[in-house]
FIGUSE-95949 format. One record per residue: x, y, z of N, C-alpha, C in turn; residue in one letter. Coordinates in steps of 0.1 Angstrom, whole numbers, plus 5000, padded with zeros to 4 digits. Example, Ala and Ser with C-alpha at 12.3 -4.5 7.8 and 13.67 -1.06 7.14 Angstrom:
BEGIN
n_c1|n_c2|n_c3|ca_c1|ca_c2|ca_c3|c_c1|c_c2|c_c3|code
5132|4943|5078|5123|4955|5078|5132|4967|5078|a
5128|4978|5071|5137|4989|5071|5129|5000|5079|s
This chain:
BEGIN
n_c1|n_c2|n_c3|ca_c1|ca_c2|ca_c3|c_c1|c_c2|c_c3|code
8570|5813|1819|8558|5807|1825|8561|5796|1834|x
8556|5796|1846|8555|5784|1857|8549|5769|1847|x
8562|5758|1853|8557|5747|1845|8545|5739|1854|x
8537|5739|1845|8522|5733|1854|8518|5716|1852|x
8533|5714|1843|8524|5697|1837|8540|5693|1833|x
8545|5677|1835|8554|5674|1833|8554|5661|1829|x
8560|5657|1815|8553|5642|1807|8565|5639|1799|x
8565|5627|1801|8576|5618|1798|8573|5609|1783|x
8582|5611|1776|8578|5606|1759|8590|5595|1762|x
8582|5583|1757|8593|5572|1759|8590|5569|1743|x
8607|5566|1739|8607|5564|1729|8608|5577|1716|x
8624|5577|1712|8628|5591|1709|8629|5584|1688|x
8621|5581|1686|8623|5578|1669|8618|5596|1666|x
8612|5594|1651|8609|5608|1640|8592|5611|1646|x
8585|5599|1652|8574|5603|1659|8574|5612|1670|x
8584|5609|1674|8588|5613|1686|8595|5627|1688|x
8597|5632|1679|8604|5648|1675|8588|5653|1671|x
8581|5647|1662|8570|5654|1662|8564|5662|1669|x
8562|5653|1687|8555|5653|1695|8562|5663|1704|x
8576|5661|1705|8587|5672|1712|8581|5689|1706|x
8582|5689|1693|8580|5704|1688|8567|5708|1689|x
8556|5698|1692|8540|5699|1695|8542|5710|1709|x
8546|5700|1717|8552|5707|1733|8560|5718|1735|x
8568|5717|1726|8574|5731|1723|8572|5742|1725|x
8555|5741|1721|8549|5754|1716|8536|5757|1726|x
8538|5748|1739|8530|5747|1755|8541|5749|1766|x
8543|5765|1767|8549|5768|1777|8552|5760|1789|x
8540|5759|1792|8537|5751|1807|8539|5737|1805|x
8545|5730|1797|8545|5719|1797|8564|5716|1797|x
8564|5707|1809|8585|5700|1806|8585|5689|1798|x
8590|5686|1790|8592|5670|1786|8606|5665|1789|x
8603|5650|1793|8621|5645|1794|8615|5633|1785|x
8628|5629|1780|8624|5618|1772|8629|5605|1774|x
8630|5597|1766|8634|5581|1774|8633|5571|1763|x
8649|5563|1756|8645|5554|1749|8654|5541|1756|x
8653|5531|1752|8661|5519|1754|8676|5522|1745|x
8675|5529|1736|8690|5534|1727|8693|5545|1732|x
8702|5545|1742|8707|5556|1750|8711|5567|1746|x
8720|5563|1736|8730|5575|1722|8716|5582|1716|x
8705|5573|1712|8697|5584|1702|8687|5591|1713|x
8686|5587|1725|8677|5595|1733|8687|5611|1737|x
8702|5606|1739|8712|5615|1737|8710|5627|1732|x
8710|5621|1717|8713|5628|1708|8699|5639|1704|x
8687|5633|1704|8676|5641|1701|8677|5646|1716|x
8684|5647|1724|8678|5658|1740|8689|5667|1734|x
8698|5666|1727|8710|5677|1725|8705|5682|1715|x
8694|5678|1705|8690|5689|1692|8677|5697|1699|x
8668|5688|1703|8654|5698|1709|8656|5703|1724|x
8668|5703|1730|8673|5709|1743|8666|5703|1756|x
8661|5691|1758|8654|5686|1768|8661|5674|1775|x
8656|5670|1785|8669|5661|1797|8662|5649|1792|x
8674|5641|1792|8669|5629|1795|8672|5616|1801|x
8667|5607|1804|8672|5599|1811|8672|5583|1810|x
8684|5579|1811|8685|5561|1808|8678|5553|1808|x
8671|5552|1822|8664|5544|1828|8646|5547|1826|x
8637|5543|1821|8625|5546|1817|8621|5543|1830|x
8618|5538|1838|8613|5534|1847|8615|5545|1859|x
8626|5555|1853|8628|5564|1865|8620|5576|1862|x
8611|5577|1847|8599|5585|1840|8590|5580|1847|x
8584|5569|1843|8568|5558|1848|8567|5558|1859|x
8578|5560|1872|8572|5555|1887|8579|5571|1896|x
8580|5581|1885|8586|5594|1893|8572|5597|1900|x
8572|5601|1909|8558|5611|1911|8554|5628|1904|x
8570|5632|1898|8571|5642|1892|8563|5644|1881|x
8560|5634|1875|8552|5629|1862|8538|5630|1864|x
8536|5635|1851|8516|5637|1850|8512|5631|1838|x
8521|5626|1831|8512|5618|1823|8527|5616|1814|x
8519|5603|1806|8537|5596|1793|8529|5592|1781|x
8540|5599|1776|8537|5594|1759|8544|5583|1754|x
8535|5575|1746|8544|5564|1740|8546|5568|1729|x
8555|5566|1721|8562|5567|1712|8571|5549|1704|x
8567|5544|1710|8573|5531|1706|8567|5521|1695|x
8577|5510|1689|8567|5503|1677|8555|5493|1686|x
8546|5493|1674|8531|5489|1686|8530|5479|1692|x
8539|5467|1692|8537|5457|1701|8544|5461|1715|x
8547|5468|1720|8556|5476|1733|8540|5483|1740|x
8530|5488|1730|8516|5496|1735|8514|5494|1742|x
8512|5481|1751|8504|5478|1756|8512|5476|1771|x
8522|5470|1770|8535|5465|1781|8533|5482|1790|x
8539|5494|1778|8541|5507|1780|8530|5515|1791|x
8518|5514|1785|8503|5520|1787|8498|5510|1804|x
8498|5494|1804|8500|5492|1815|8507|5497|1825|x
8519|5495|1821|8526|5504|1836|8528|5515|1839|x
8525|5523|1825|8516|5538|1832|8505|5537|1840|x
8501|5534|1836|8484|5532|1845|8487|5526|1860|x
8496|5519|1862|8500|5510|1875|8504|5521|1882|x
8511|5527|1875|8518|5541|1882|8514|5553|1883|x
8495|5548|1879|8491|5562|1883|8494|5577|1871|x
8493|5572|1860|8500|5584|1854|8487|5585|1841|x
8484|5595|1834|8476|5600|1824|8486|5589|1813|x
8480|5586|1803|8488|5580|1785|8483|5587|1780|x
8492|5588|1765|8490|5592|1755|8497|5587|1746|x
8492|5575|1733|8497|5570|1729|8497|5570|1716|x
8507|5568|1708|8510|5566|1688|8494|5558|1687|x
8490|5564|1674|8478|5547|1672|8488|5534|1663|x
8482|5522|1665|8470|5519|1676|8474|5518|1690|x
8469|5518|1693|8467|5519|1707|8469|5510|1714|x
8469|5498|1703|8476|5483|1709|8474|5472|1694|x
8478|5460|1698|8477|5451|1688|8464|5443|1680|x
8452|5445|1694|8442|5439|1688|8434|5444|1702|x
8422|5431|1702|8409|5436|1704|8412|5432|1724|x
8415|5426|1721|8418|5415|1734|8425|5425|1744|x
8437|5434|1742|8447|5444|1746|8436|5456|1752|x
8433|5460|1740|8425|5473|1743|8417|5472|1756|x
8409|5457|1756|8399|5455|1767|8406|5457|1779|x
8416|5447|1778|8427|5450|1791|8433|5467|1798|x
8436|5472|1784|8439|5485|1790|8426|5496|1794|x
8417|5494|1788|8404|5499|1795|8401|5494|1806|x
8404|5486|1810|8401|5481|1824|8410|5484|1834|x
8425|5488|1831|8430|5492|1838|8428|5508|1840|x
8430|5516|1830|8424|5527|1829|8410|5534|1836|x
8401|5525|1837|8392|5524|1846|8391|5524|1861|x
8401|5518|1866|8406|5513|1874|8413|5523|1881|x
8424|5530|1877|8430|5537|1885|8423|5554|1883|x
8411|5554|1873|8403|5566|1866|8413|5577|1860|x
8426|5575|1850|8431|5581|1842|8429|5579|1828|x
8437|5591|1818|8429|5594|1806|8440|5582|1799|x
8436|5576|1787|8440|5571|1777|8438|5575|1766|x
8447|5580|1757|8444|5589|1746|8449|5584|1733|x
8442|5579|1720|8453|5575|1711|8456|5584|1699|x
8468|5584|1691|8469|5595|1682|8465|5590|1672|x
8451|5591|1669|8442|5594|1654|8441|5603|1652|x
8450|5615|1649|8451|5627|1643|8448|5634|1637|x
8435|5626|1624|8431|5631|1611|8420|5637|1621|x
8411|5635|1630|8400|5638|1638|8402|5657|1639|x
8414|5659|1643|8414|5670|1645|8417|5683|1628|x
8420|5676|1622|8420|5684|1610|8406|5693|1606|x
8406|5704|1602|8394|5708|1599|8385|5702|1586|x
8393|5699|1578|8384|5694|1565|8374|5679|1573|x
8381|5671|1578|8372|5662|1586|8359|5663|1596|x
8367|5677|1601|8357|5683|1610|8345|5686|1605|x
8350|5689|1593|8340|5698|1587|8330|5691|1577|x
8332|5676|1578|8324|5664|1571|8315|5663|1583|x
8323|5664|1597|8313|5655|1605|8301|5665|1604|x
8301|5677|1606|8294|5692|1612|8282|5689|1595|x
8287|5689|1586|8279|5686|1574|8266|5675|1577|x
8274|5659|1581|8266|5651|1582|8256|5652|1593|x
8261|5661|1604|8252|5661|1618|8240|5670|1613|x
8244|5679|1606|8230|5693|1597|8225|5683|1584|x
8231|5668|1584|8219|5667|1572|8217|5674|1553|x
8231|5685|1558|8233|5686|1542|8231|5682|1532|x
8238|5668|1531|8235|5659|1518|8226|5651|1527|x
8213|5652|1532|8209|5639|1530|8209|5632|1543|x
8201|5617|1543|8207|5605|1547|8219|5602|1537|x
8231|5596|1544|8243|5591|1532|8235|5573|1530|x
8244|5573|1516|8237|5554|1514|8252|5550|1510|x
8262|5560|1505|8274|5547|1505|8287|5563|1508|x
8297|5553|1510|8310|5563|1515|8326|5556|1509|x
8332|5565|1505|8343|5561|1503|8358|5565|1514|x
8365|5559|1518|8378|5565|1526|8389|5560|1517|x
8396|5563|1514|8415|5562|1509|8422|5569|1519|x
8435|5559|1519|8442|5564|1526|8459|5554|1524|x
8465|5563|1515|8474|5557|1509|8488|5564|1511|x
8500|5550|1511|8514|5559|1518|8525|5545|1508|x
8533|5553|1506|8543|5547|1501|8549|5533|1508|x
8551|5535|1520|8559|5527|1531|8572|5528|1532|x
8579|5514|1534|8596|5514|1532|8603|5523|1537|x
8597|5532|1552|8608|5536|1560|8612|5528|1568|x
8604|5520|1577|8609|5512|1587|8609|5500|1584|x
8616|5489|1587|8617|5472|1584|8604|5462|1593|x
8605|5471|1603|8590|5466|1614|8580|5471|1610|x
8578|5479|1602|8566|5480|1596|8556|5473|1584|x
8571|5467|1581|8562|5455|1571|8562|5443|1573|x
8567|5438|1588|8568|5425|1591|8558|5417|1601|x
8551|5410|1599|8537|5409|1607|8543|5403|1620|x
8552|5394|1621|8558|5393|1636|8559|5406|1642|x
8567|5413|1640|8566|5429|1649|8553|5435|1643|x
8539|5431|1644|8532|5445|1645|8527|5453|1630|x
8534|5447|1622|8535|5458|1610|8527|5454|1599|x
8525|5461|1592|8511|5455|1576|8505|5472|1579|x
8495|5472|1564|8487|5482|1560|8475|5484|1573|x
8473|5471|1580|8458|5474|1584|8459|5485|1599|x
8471|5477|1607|8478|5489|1622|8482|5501|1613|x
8491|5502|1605|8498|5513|1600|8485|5526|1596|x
8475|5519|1586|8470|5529|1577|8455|5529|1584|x
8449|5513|1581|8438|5509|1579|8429|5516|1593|x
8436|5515|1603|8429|5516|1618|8427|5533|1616|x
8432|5542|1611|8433|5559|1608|8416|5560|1604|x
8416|5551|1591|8404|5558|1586|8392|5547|1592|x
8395|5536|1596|8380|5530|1610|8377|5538|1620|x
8387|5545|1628|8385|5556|1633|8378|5568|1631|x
8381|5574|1616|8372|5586|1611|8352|5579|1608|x
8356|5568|1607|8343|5560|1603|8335|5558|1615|x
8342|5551|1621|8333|5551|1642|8331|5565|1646|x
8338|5577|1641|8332|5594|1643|8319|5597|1637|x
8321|5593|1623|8310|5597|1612|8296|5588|1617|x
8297|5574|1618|8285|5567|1616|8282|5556|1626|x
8294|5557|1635|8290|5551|1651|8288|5536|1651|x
8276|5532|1644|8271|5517|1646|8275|5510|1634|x
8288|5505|1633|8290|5496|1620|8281|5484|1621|x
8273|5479|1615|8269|5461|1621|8274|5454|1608|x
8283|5460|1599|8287|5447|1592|8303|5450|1585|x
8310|5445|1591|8327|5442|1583|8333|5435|1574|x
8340|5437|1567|8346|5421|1561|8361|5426|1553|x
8372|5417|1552|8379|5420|1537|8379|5418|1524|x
8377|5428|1520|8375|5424|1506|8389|5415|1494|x
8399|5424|1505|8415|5427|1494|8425|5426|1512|x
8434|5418|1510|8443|5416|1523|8453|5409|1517|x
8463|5420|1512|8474|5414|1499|8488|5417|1506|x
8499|5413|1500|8511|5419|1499|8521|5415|1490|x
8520|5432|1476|8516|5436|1465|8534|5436|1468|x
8540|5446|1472|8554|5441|1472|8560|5435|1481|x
8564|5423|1476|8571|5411|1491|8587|5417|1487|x
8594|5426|1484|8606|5434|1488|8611|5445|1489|x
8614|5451|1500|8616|5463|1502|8625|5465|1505|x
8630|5480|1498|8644|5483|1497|8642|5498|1514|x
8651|5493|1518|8648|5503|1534|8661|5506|1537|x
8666|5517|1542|8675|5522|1540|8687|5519|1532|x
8684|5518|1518|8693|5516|1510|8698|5499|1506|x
8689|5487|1517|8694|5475|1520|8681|5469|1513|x
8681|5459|1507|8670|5451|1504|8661|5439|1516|x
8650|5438|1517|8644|5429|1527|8631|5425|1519|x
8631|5413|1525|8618|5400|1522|8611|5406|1533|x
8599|5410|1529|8586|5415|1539|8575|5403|1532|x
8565|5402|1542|8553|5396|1543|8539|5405|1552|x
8541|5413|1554|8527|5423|1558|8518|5423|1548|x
8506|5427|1552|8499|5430|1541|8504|5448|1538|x
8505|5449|1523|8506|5462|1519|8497|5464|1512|x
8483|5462|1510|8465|5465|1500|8457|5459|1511|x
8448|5466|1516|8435|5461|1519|8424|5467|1521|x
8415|5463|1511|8401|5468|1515|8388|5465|1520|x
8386|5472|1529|8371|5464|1537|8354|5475|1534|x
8345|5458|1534|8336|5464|1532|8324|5466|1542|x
8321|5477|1550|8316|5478|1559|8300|5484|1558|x
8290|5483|1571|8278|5490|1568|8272|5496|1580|x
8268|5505|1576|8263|5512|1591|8246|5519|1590|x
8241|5511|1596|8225|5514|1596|8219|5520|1578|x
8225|5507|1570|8221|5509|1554|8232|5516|1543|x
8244|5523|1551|8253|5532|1546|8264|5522|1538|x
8267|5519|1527|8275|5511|1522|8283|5516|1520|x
8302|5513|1528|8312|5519|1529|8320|5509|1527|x
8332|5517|1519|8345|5510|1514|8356|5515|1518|x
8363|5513|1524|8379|5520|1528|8390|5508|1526|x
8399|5514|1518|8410|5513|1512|8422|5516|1520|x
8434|5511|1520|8443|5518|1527|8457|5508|1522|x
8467|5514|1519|8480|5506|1512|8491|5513|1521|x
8500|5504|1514|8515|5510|1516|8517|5509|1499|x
8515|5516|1491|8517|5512|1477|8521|5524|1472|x
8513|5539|1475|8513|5548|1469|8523|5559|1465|x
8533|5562|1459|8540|5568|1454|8538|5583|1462|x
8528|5587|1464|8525|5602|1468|8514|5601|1472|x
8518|5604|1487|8506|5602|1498|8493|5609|1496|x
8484|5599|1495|8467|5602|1496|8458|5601|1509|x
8453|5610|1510|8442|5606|1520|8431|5616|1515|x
8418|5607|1516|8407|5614|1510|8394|5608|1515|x
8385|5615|1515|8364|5609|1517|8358|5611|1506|x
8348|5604|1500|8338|5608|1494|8325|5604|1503|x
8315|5610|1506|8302|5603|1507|8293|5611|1503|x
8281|5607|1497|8270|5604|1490|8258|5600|1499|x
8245|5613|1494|8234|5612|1502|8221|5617|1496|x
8213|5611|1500|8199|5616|1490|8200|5632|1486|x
8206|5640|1490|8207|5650|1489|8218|5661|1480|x
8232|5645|1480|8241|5651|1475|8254|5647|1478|x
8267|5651|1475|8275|5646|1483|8289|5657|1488|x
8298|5651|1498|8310|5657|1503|8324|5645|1497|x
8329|5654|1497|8344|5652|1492|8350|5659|1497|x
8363|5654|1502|8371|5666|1510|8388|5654|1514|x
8394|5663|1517|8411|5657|1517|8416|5665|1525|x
8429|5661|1534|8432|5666|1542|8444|5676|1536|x
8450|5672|1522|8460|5678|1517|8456|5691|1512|x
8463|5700|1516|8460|5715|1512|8455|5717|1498|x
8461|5710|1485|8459|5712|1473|8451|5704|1465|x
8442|5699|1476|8429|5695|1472|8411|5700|1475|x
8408|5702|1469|8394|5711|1473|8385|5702|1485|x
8378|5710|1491|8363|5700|1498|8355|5705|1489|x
8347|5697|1483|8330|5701|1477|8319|5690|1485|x
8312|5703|1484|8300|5702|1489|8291|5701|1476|x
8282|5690|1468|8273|5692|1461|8259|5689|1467|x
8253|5696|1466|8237|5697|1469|8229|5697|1459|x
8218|5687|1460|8208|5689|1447|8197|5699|1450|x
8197|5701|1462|8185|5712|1467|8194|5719|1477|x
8194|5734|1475|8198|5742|1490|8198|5738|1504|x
8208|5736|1512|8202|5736|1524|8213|5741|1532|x
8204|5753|1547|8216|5762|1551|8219|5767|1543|x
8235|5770|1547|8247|5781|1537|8247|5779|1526|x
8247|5759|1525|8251|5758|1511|8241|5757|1498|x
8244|5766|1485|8237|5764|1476|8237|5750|1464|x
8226|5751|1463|8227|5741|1449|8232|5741|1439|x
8242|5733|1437|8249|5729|1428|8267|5726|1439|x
8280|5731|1433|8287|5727|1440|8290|5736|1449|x
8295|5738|1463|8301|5745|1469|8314|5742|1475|x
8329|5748|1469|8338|5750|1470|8342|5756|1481|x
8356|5748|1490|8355|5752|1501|8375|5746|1503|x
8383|5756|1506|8401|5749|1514|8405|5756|1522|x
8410|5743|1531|8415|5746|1542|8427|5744|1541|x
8435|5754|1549|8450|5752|1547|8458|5738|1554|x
8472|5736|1555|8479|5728|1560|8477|5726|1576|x
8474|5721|1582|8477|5724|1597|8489|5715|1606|x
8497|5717|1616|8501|5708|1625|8493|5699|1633|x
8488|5691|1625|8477|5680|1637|8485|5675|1650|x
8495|5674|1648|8502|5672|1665|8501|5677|1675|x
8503|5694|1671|8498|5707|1681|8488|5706|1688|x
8473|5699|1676|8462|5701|1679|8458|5686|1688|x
8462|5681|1686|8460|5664|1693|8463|5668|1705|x
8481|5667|1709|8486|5670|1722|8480|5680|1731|x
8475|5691|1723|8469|5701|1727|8460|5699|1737|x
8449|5693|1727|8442|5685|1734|8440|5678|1743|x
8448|5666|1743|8453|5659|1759|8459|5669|1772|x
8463|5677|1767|8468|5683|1779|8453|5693|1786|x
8451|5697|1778|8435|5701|1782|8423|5692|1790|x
8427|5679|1785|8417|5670|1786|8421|5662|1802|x
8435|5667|1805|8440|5666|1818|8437|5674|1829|x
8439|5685|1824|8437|5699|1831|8421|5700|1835|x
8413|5694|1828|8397|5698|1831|8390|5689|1837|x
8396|5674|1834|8394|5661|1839|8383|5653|1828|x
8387|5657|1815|8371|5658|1808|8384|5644|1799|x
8370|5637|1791|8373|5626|1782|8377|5632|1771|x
8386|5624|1764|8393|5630|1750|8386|5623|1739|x
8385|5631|1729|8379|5627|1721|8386|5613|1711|x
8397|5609|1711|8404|5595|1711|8405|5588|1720|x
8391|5583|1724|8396|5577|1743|8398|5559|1737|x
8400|5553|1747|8405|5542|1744|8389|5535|1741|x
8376|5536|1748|8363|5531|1739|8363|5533|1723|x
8368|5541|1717|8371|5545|1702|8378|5536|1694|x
8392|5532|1704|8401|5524|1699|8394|5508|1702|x
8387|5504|1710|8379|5490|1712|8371|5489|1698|x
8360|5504|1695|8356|5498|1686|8362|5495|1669|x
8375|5506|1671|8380|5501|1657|8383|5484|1659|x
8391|5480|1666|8392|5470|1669|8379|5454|1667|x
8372|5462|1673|8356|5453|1671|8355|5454|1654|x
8355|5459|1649|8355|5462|1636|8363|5453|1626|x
8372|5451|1628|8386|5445|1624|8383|5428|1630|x
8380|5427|1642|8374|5417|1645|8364|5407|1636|x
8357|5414|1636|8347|5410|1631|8348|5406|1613|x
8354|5415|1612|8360|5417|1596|8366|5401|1593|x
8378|5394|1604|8382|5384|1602|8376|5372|1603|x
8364|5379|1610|8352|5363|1613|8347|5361|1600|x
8342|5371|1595|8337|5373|1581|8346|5362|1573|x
8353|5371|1571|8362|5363|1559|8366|5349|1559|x
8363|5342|1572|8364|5328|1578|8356|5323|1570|x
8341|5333|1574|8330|5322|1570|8325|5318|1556|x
C-alpha cells in the first residue's frame, strides 16, 4: 500500500515500541524514530525494522513529516509539543500532556494558532468496558449517579524518574491524571477537588536491581464533586498486581466494570430499563490493544481534520482539577 502519512516518534524507551507495533499494523503509515541515545534509537530501528535518525530536529522541521509522537519522560512534553507546533506538524503525545496547568494553556494556544491536532494518550477512553459505562450513564440505566468510585493501581519501580518529583514523577502524572480523565468523560463539570491522602508509602526503591531514596508521592486520593455526584479516586504506585477499576452508584442502581479481562462489568438495576433486567446483569469484554485503538484514532483524526477525542481542552481540565485540589488543601 502507498504510504499516505509519515510520523516521527521521538524518544525510543518500552512506550515507544508500543506505539511502533500500533503502526505496524497501519499500512499507510512510515515511522522513523529519534532519541537523544543514539545506540538505543539504533538498536530498537534494527529490532522493529524502521530508519532512524540522530538528529531530532531533522524529524520536527522535515516537511516530509505529518505529524510526531512524543515518547519522552514528561518534563521534555512541553519543550517537544512546542516545536512541533512551530513546525507546523500534528502531536501526539504519552499522558500527561505536560507538567501542569500553566503548560497546557500554553500549548493550546499554540496549537490554536498554527490549527493542528494535539492528542494525549489516555488510553483507558478507548477500551470498551469504559465505553460501555459512559453509553450506560448517557441512557440513564442506573439512575441519576450520587457517588462513584475509580482505582487505579500499579506497582511502580521500573523507572528512577518516576519516583522523583524533580523529574516529573509521583502517583498523581503517573496514575492519578488516567482516571481525572475518565472522570471529565463521565461527568464533565467537577466544581469541587481536594486531597484527601498525598503520601510516599515507600521512600526506597529497589530499580533495576540498585537501591534508591525516592520522594514522589506513591498513595493519593482525591475527593471530588460533580453537580451532587460524590467521587473518590484513588491511584498508587503500591500495588503488587495491577488494578484498575469503577464503581458508580445511582438511584436506580449501579455499574462496576474493569478493564482487566478477568473481571466481570455488572450492571445492577433495581427496576428494568432497556436491555437490562432487574437484578444483576453480567457482561466481559475481552483484552484489547488500546494503543492500536488510540493511534488509530489520531491518524483518522488527521485524515478527516476532525477533533480527537483526547484533545488538549481535556488535558486543561484534568489539570484545573488538580489545581484546584491544591488550593483546597491550602485552605
Amino acid at each position: 500500500m502507498e504510504v499516505r502519512m509519515k510520523i516521527g516518534i521521538i524518544g525510543c524507551g518500552k512506550i515507544a515500541e508500543r506505539h511502533l507495533l500500533a503502526y505496524k499494523k497501519m499500512p499507510e503509515i512510515e515511522v522513523v524514530i529519534s532519541d537523544k541515545d543514539t545506540e538505543r534509537a539504533k538498536k530498537l530501528s534494527k529490532i522493529m525494522k524502521v530508519d532512524f535518525v540522530k538528529d531530532v530536529r531533522k524529524i520536527i522541521n522535515s516537511d516530509k513529516f505529518d505529524a510526531i509522537d512524543i515518547c519522552v519522560p514528561t518534563p521534555y512534553h512541553k519543550k517537544y509539543i512546542i516545536k512541533s507546533l512551530e513546525a507546523e506538524k500534528h502531536v501526539f503525545c504519552e499522558k500527561p500532556i505536560c507538567l501542569n496547568l500553566k503548560e497546557a494553556l500554553e500549548i493550546k494556544k499554540w496549537a490554536e494558532k498554527v490549527k493542528k491536532i494535539v492528542m494525549a494518550g489516555y488510553l483507558y477512553r478507548f477500551h470498551p468496558a469504559f465505553q460501555f459505562v459512559k453509553k450506560v450513564l448517557e441512557e440513564r440505566i442506573i439512575g441519576k449517579p450520587y457517588f462513584a468510585i475509580f482505582r487505579l493501581g500499579g506497582r511502580g519501580s521500573h523507572m528512577l524518574w518516576k519516583h522523583r518529583k524533580s523529574e516529573g514523577g509521583g502517583a498523581i502524572l503517573e496514575m492519578v491524571v488516567h482516571k481525572l480523565d475518565l472522570i471529565v468523560w463521565y461527568f464533565e463539570n467537577i466544581s469541587k477537588s481536594r486531597f484527601l491522602i498525598k503520601d510516599t508509602v515507600i521512600k526506597s526503591r529497589e530499580i533495576e536491581g540498585k537501591k534508591y531514596e525516592v520522594d514522589a508521592e506513591d498513595l493519593v486520593m482525591l475527593e471530588l464533586e460533580s453537580n451532587e455526584i460524590k467521587i473518590l479516586c484513588e491511584s498508587d504506585l503500591l500495588t503488587p498486581s495491577y488494578m484498575n477499576y469503577i464503581e458508580i452508584h445511582g438511584e436506580n442502581g449501579s455499574i462496576f466494570t474493569s478493564i482487566l479481562h478477568f473481571m466481570p462489568t455488572i450492571v445492577f438495576c433495581k427496576e428494568a430499563r432497556g436491555i437490562f433486567n432487574t437484578g444483576n446483569n453480567i457482561y466481559h469484554f475481552p483484552m484489547e490493544n488500546l494503543f492500536e485503538k488510540e493511534l488509530g484514532h489520531f491518524v483518522e483524526c488527521i485524515k478527516n481534520g476532525e477533533k480527537p477525542l483526547n484533545s488538549i481542552e481535556e488535558s486543561i481540565k484534568v489539570f484545573e482539577i488538580l489545581e484546584q485540589a491544591e488550593i483546597w488543601g491550602r485552605d
